[in-house]
N, C-alpha and C positions, 0 to 999 in steps of 0.2 A: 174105298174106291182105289184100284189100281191102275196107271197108266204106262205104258210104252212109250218113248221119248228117243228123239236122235238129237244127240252133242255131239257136233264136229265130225260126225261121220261114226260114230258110237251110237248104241242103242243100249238104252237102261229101262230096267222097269222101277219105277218110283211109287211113293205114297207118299199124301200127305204128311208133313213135318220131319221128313226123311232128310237126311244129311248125307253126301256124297261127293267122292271124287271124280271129276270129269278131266278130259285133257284141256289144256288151256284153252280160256274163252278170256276175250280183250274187256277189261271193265278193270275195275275197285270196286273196293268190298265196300257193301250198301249197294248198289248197283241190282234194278231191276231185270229178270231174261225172260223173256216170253219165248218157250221149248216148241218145237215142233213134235205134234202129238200123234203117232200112227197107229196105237189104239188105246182102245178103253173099257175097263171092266168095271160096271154099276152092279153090285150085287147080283153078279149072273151074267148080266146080258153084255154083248161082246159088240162093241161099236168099233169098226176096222175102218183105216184112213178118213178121208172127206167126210165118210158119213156120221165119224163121232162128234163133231162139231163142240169139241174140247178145247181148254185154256188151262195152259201148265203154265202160272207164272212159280219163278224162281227168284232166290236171292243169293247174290254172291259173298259170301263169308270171308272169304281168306283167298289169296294169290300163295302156294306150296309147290316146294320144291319134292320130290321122290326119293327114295334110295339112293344108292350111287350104284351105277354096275359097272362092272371092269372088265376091258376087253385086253385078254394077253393073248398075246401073238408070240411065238417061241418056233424057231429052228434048229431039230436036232443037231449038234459038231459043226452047228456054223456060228453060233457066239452071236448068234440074231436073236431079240428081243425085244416086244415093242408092249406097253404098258399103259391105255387111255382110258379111260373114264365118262361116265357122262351123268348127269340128273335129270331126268322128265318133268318138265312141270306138267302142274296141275292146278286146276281149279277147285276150291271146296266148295257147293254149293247149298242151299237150303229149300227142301219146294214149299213153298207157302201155301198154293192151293192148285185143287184140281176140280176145275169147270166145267 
């Protein structure tokens, strides 16, 4: 069973017992998430919004930090340089089941 999910404004398609990074969600790890489900696929048949009448509980694993990406900023012959950084967090989270 496949489902379509929206985290934070992201859509993921999940399975059962799948592990995954989403953009931060407010919890600690052990923490239950009940996903917003916009559809659903039972061997075939295609349940789209309201009408799948689905339950994506989740578990939250881990609070993770990203990459670093580096933003330079450089101006030719004028001795301008600017050098900043950031890390994205994330959410690792785990689906437990799909209802």
């Amino acid at each position: 069973m496949i489902s379509v999910v929206k985290v934070a404004g992201q859509q993921f398609k999940v399975e059962k017992d799948q592990t995954l990074y989403v953009p931060r969600v407010e919890g600690v790890a052990g923490d239950k998430l009940d996903l917003e489900v916009l559809l659903v696929d039972a061997n075939g048949k295609l349940s789209v919004g309201s009408a799948a009448n689905a339950k994506v509980q989740a578990e939250i694993v881990d609070q993770v930090k990203g990459d670093t990406v580096i933003a330079y900023k450089q101006k030719r012959r004028k001795g301008f340089h600017k050098k900043k950084g950031h890390r994205t967090a994330y959410t690792k989270i785990k689906v437990l089941s799909i209802a």
